[in-house]
Backbone and ligand atoms as CSV (ligand in chain L), in Angstrom:
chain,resi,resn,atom,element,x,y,z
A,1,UNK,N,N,237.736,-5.005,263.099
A,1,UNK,CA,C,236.513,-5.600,263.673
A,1,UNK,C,C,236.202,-4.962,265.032
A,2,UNK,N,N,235.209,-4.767,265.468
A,2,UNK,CA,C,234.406,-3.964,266.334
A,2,UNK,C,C,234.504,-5.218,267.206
A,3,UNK,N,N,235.428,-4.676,268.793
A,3,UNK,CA,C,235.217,-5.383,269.823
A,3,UNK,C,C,233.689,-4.980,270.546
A,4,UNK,N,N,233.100,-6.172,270.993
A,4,UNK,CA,C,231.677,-6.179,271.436
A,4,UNK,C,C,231.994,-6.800,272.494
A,5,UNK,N,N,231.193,-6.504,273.861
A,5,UNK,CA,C,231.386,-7.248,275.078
A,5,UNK,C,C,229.764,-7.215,275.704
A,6,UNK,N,N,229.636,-8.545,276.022
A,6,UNK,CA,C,227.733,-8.699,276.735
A,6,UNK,C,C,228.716,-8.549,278.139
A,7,UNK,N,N,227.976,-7.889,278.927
A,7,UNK,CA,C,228.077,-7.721,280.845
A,7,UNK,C,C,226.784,-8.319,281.047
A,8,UNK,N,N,226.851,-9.541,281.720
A,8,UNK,CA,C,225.667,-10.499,281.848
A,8,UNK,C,C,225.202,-10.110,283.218
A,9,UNK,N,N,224.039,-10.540,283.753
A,9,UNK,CA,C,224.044,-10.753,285.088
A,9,UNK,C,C,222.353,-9.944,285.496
A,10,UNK,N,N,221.912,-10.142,287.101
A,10,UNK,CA,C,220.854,-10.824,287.285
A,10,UNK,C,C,220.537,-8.779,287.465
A,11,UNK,N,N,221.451,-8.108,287.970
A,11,UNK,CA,C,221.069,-6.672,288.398
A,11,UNK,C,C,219.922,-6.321,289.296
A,12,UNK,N,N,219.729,-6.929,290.247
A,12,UNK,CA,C,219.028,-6.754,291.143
A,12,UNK,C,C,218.713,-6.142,292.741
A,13,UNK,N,N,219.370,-4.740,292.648
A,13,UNK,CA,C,219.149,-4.134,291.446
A,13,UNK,C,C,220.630,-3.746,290.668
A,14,UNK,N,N,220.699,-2.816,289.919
A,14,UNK,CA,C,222.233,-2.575,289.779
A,14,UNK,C,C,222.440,-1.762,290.589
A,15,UNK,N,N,223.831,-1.496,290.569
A,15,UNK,CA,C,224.465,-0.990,291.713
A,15,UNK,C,C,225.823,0.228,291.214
A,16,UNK,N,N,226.485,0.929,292.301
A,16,UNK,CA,C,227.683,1.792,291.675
A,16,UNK,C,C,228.852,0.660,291.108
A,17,UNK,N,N,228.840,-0.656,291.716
A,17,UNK,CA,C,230.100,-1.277,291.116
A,17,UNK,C,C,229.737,-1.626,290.072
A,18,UNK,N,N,228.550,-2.335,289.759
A,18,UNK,CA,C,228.005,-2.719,288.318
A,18,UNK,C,C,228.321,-1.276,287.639
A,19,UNK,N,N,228.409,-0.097,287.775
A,19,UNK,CA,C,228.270,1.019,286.711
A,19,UNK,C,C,230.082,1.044,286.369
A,20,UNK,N,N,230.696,1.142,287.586
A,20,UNK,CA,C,232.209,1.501,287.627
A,20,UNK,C,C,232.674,0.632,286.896
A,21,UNK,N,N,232.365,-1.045,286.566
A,21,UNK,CA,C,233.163,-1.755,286.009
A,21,UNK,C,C,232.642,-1.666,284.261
A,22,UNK,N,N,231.592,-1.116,284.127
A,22,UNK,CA,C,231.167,-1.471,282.570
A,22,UNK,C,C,232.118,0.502,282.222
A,23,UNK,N,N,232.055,1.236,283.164
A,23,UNK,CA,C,232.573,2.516,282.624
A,23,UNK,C,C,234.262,2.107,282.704
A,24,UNK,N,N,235.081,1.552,283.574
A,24,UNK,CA,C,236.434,1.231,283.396
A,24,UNK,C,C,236.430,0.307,281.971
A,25,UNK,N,N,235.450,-0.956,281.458
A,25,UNK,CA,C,235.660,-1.434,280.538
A,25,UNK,C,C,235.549,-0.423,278.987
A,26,UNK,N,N,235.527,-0.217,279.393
A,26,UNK,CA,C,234.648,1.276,278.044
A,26,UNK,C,C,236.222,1.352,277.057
A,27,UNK,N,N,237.053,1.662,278.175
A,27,UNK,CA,C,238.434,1.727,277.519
A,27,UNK,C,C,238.915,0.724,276.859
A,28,UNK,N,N,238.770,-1.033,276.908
A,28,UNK,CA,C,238.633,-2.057,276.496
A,28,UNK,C,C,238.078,-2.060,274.901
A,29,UNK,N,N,236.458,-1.691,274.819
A,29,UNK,CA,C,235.793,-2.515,273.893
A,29,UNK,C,C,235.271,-1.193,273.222
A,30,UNK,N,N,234.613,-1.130,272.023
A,30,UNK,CA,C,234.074,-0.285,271.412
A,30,UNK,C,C,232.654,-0.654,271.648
A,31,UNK,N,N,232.021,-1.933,271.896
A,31,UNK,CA,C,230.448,-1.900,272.159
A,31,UNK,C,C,230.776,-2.923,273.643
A,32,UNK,N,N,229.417,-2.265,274.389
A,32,UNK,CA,C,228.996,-3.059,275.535
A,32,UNK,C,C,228.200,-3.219,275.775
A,33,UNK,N,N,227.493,-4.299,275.909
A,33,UNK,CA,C,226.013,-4.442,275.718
A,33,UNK,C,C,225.573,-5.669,277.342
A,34,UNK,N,N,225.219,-4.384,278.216
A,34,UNK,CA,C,224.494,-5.104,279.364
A,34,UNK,C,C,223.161,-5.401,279.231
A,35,UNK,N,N,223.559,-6.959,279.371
A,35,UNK,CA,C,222.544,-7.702,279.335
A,35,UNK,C,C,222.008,-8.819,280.708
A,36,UNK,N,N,220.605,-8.108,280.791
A,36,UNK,CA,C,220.164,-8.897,282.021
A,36,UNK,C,C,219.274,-10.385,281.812
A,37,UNK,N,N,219.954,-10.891,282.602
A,37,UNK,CA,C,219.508,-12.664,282.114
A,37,UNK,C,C,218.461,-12.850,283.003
A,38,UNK,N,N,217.362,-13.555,282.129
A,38,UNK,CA,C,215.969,-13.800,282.980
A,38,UNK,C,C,216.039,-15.176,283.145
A,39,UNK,N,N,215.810,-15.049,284.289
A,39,UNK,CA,C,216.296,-16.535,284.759
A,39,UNK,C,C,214.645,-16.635,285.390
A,40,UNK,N,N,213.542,-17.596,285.017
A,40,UNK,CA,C,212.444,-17.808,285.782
A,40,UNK,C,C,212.490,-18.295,286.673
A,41,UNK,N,N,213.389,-19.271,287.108
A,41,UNK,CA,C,213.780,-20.365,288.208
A,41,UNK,C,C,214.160,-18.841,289.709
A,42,UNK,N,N,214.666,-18.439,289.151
A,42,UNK,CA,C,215.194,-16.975,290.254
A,42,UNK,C,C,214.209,-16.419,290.798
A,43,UNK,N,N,214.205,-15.817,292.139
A,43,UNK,CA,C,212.942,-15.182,292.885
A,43,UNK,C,C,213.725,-13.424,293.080
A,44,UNK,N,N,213.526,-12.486,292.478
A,44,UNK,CA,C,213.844,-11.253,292.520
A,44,UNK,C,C,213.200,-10.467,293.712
A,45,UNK,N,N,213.656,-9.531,293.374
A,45,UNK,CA,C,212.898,-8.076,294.887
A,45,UNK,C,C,212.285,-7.757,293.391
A,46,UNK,N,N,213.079,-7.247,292.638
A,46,UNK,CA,C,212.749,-6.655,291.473
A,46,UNK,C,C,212.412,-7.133,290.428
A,47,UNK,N,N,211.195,-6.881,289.506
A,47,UNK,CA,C,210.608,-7.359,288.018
A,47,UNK,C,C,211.988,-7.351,286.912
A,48,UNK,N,N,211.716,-8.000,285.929
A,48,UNK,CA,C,212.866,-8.085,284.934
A,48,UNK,C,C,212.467,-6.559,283.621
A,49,UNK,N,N,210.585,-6.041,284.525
A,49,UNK,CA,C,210.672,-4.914,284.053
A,49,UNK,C,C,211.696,-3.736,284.486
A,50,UNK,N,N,211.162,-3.753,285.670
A,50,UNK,CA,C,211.776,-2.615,286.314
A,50,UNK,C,C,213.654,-2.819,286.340
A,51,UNK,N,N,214.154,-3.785,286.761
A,51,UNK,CA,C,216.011,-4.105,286.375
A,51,UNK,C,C,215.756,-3.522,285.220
A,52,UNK,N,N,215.252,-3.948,284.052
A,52,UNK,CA,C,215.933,-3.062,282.766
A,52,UNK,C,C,215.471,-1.700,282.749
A,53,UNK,N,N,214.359,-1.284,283.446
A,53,UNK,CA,C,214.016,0.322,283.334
A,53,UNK,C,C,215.464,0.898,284.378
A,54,UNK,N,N,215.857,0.514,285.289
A,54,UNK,CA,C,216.812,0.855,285.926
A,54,UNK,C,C,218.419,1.025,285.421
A,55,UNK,N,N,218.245,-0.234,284.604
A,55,UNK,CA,C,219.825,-0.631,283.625
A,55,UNK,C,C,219.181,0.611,282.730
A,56,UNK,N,N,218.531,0.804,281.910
A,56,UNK,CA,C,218.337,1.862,281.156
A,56,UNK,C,C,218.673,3.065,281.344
A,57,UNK,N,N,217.993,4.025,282.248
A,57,UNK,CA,C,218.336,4.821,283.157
A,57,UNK,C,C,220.133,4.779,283.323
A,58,UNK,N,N,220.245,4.279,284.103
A,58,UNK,CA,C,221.980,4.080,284.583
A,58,UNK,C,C,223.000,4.801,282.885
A,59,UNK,N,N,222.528,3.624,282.271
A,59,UNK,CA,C,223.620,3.670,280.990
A,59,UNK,C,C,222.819,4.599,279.951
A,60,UNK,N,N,221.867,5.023,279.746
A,60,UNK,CA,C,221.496,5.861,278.783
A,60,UNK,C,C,222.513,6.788,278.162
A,61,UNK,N,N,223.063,7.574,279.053
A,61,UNK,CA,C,223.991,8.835,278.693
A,61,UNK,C,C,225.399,8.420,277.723
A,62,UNK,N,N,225.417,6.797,278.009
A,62,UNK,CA,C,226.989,6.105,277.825
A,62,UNK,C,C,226.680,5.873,275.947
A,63,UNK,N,N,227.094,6.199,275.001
A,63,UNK,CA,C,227.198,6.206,273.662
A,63,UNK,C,C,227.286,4.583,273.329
A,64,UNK,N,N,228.761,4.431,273.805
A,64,UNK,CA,C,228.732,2.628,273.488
A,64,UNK,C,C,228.622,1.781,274.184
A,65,UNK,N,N,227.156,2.252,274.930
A,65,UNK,CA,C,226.950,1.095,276.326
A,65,UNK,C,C,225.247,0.935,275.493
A,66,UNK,N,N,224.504,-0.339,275.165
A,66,UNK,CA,C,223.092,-0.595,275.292
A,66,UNK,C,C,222.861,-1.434,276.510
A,67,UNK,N,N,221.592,-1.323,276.624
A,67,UNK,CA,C,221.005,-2.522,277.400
A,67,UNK,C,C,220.524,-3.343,276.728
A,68,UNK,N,N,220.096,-4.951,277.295
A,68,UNK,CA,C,219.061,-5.580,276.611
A,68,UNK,C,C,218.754,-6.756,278.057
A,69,UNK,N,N,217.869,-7.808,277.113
A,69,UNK,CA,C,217.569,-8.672,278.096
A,69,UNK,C,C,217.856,-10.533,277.387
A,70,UNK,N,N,218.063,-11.151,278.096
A,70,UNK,CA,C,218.079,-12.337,277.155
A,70,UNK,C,C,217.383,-13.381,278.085
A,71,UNK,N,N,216.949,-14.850,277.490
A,71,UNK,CA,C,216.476,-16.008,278.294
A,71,UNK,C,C,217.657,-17.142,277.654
A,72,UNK,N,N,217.882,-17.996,278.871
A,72,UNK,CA,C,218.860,-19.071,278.463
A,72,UNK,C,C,220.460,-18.799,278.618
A,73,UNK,N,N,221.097,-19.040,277.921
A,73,UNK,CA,C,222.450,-18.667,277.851
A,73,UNK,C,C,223.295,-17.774,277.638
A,74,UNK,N,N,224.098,-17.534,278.390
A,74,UNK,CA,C,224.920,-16.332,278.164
A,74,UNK,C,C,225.754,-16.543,276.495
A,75,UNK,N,N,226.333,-17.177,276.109
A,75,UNK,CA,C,226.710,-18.063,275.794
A,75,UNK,C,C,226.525,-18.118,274.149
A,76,UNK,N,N,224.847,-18.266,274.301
A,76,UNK,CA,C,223.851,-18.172,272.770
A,76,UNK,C,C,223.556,-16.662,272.578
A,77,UNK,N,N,223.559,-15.778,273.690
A,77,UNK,CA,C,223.402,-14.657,273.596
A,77,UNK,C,C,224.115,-14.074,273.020
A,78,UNK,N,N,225.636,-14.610,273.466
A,78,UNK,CA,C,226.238,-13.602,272.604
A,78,UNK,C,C,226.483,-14.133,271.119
A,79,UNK,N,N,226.661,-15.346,271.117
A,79,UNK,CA,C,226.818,-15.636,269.740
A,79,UNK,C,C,225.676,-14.826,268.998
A,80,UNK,N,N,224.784,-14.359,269.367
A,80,UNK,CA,C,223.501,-13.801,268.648
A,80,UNK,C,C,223.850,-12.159,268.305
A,81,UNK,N,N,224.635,-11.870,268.828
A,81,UNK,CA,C,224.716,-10.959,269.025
A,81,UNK,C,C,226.271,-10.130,268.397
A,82,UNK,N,N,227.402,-11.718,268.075
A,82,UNK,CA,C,228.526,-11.535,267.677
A,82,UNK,C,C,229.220,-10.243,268.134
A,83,UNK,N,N,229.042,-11.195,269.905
A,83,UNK,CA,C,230.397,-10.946,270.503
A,83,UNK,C,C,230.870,-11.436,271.210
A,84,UNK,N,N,232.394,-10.726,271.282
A,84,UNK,CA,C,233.871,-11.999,271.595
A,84,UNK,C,C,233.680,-12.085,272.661
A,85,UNK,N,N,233.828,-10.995,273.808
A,85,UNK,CA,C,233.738,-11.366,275.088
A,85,UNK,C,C,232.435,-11.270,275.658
A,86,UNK,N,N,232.447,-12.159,276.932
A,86,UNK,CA,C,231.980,-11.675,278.429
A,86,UNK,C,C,232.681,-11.148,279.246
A,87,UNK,N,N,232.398,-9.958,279.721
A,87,UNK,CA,C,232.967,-9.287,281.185
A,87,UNK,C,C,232.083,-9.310,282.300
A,88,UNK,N,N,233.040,-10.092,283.578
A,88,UNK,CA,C,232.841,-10.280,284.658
A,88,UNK,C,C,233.718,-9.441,285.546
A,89,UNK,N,N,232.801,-9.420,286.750
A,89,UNK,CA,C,233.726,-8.593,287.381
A,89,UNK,C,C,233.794,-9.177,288.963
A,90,UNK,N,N,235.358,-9.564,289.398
A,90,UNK,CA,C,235.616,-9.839,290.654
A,90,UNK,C,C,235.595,-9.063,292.243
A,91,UNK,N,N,235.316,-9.605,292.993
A,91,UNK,CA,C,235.282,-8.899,293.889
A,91,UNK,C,C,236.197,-8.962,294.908
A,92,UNK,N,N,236.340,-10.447,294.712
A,92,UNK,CA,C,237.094,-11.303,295.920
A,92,UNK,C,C,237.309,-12.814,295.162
A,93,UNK,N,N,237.798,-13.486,295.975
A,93,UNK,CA,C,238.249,-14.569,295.647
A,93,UNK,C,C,237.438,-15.941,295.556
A,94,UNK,N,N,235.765,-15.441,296.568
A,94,UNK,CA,C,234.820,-16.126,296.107
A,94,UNK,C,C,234.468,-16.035,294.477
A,95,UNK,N,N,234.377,-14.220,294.766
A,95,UNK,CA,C,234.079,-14.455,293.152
A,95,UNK,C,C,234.700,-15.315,292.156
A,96,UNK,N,N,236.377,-15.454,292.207
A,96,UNK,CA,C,236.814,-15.768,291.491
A,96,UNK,C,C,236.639,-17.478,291.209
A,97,UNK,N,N,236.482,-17.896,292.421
A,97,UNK,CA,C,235.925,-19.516,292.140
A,97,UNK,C,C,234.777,-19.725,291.436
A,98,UNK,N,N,234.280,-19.222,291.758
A,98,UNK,CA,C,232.474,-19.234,290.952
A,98,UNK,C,C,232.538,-18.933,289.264
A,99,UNK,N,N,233.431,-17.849,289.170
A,99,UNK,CA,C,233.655,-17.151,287.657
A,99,UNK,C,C,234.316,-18.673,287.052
A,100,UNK,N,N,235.494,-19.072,288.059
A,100,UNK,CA,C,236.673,-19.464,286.656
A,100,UNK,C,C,235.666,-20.919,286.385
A,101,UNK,N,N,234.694,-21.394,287.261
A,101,UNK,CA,C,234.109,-22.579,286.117
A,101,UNK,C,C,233.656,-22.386,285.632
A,102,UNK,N,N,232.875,-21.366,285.663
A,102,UNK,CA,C,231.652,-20.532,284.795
A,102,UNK,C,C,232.353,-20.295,283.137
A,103,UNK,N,N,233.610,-19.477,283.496
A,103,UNK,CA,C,234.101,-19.152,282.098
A,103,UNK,C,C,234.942,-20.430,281.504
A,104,UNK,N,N,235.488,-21.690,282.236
A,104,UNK,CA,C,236.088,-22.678,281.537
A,104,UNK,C,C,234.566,-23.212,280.619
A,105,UNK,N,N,233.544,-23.974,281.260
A,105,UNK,CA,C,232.776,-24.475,280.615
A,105,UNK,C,C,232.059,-23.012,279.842
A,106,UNK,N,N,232.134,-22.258,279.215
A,106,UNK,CA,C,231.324,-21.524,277.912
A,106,UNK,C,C,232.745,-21.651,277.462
A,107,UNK,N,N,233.766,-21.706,278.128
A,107,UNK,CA,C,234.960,-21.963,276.784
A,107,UNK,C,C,235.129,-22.566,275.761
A,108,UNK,N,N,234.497,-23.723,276.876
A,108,UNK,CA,C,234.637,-25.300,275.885
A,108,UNK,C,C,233.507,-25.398,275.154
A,109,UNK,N,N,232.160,-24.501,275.454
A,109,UNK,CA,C,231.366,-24.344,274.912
A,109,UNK,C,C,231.069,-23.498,272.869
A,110,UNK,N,N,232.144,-22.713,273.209
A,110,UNK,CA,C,232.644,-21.884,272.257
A,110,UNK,C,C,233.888,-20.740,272.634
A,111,UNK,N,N,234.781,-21.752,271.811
A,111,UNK,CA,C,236.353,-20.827,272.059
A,111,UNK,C,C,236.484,-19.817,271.478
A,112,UNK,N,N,235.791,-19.388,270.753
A,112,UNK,CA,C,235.989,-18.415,270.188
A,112,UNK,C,C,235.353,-17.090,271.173
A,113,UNK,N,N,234.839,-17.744,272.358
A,113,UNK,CA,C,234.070,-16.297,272.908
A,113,UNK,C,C,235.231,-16.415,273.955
A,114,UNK,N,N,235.569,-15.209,274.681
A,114,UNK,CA,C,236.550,-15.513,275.922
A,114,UNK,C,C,236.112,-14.398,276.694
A,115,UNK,N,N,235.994,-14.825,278.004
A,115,UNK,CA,C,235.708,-13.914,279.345
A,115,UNK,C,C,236.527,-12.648,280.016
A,116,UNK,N,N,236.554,-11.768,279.676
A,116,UNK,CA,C,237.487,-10.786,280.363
A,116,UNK,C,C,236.831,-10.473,281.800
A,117,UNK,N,N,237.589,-10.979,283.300
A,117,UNK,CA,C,237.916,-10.446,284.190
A,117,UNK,C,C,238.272,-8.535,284.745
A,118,UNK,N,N,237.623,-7.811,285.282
A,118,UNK,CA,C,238.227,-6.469,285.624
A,118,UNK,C,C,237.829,-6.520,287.192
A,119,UNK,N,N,238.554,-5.953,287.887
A,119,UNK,CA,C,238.691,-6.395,289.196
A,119,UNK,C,C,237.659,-5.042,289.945
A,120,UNK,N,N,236.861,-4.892,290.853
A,120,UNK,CA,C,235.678,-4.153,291.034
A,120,UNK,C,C,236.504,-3.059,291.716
A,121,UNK,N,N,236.580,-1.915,291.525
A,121,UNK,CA,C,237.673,-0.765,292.252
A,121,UNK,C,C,237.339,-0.888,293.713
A,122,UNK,N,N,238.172,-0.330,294.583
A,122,UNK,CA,C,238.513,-1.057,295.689
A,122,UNK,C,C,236.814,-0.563,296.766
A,123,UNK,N,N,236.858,0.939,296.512
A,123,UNK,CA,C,235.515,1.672,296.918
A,123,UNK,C,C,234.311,0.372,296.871
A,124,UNK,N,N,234.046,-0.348,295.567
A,124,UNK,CA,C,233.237,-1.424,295.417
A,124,UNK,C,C,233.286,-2.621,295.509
A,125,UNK,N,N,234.321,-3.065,296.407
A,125,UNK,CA,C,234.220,-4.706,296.872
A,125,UNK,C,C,233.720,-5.399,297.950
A,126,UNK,N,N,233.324,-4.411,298.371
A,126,UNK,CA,C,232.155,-4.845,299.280
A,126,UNK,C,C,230.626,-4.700,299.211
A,127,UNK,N,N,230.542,-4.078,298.177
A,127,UNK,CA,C,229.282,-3.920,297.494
A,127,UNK,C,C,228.699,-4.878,296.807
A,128,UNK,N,N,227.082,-5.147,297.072
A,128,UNK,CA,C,226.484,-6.290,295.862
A,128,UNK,C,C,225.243,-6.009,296.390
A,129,UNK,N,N,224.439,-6.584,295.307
A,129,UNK,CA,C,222.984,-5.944,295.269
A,129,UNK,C,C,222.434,-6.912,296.096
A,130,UNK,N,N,222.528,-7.723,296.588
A,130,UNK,CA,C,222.211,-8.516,297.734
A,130,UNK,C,C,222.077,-7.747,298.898
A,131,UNK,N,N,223.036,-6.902,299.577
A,131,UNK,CA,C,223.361,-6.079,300.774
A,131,UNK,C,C,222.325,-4.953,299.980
A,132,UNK,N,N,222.168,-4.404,298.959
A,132,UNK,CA,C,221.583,-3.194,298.483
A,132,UNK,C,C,219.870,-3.760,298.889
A,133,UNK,N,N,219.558,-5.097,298.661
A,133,UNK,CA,C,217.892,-5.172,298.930
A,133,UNK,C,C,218.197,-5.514,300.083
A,134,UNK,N,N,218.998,-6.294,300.976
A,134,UNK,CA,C,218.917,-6.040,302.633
A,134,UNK,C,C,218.519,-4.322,303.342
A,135,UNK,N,N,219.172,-3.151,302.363
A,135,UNK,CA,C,218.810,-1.786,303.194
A,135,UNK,C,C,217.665,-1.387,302.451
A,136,UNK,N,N,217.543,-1.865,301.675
A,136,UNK,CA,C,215.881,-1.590,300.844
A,136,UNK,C,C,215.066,-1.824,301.719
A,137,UNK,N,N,214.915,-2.905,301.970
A,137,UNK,CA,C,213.962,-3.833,302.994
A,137,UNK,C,C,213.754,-3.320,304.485
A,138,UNK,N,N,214.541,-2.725,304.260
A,138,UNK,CA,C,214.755,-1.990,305.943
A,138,UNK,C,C,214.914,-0.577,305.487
A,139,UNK,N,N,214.335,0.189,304.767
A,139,UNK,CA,C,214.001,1.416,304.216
A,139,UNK,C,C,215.343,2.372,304.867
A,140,UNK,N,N,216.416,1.568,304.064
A,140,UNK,CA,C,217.338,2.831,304.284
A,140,UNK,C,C,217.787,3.415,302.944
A,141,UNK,N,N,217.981,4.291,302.858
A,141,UNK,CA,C,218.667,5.118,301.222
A,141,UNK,C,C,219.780,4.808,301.230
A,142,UNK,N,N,219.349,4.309,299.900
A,142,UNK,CA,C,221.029,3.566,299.030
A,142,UNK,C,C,221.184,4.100,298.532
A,143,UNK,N,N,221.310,5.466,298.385
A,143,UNK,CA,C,221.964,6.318,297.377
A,143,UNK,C,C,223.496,6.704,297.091
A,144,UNK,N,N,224.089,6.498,298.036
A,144,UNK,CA,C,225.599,6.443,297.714
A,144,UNK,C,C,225.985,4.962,297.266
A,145,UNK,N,N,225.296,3.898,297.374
A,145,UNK,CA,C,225.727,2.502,296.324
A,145,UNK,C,C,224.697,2.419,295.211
A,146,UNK,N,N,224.087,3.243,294.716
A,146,UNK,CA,C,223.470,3.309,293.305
A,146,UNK,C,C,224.552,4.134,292.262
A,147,UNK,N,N,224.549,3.758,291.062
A,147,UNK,CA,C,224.603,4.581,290.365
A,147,UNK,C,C,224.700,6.340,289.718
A,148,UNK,N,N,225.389,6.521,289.219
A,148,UNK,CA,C,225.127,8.391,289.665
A,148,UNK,C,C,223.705,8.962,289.102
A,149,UNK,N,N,223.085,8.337,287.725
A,149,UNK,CA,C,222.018,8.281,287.058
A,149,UNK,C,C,220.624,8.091,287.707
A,150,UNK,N,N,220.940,6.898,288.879
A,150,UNK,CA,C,219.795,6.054,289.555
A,150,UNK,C,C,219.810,7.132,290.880
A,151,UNK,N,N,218.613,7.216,291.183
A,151,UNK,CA,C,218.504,7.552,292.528
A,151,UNK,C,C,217.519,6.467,293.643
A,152,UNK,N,N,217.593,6.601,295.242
A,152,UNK,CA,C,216.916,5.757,295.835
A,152,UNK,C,C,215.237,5.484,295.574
A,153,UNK,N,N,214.463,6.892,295.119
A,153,UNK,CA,C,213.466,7.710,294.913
A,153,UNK,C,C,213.229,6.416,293.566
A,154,UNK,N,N,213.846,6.125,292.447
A,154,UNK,CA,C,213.747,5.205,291.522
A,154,UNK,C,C,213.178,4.094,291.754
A,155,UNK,N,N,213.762,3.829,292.729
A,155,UNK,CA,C,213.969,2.240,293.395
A,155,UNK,C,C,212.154,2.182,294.026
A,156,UNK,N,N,211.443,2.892,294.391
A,156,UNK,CA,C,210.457,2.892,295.170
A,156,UNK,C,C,209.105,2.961,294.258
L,1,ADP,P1,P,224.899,-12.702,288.635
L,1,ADP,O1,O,223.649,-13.242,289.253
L,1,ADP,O2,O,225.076,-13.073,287.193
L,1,ADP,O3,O,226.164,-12.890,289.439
L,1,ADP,P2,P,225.038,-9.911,289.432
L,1,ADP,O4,O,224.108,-8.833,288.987
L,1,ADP,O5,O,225.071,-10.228,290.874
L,1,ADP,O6,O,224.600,-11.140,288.536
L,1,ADP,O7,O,226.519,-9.588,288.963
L,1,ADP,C1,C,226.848,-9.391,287.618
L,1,ADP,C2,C,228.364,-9.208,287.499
L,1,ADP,O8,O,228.752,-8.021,288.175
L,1,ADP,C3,C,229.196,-10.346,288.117
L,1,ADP,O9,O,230.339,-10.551,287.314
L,1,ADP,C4,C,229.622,-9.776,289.450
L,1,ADP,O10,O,230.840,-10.344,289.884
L,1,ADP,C5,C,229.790,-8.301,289.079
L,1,ADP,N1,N,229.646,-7.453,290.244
L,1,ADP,C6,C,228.683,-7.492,291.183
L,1,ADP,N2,N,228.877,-6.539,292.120
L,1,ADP,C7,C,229.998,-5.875,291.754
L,1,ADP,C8,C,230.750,-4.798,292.331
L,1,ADP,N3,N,230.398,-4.234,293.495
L,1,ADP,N4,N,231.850,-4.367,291.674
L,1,ADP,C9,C,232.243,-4.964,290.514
L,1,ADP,N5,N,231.588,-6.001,289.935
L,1,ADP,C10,C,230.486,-6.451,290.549
């Protein structure tokens, strides 16, 4: 059976750690399917067009990496999609509080899906696309925390 893994999350925009952790998982899973969750309640820098023209871009070159987009649950998504895991990726130990309720309740939600953890390489733990639209906003080039695919020139 073909391990499948959804990489959920808001990508706003994505970033080099978002790329490093779905390329370290690669060795893990035979499919990976980043998927950006549209959350309407959420106020973006970026359209849920442009995040996926960007997620596109990024992973194109990657064979068993797609993109997609989903509304609602991570959860139903993947059941839709029949696959086992979610991969998250830690940064710190905030992260890790936030993750482990996140992944107990879709546990209990459906045990059969389970969350794989990969820890963000060390270069990227201080990185998050939060700090990436703080130097946006203040027109500095993020090109060494993008992606190798993405350039700042994209972003504009
Ligand atoms: P969300 O709003 O779902 O947290 P994000 O796009 O901020 O969406 O993050 C998606 C996932 O990527 C989360 O698991 C987050 O911990 C992980 N992540 C974010 N930044 C990094 C990074 N620099 N290195 C590794 N993982 C990261």
């Amino acid at each position: 059976m073909k391990r499948v893994a959804v990489f959920p999350g808001s990508f706003d925009p994505v970033t080099q750690g978002h790329y490093r952790l779905v390329v370290d998982a690669l060795e893990l899973f035979d499919h990976i399917i980043v998927a950006l969750g549209v959350n309407t309640s959420k106020t973006c820098m970026f359209s849920s067009t442009q995040r996926l023209g960007f997620l596109e871009k990024t992973f194109q070159h990657l064979d068993k990496v797609t993109v997609d987009s989903f509304e609602g649950l991570t959860i139903d998504f993947c059941q839709a999609q029949n696959a086992q895991f979610i991969l998250r990726g830690l940064r710190n130990t905030q992260d890790f509080e936030y993750e482990k309720s996140i992944a107990q309740m879709n546990k209990k939600m459906n045990a059969q899906i389970d969350t794989v953890f990969l820890m963000a390489s060390q270069d990227n733990q201080a990185l998050s696309s939060s700090i990436l639209r703080e130097l946006i906003k203040n027109n500095k080039n993020v090109d060494p925390f993008l992606p190798e695919h993405l350039s700042y020139e994209d972003l504009c």
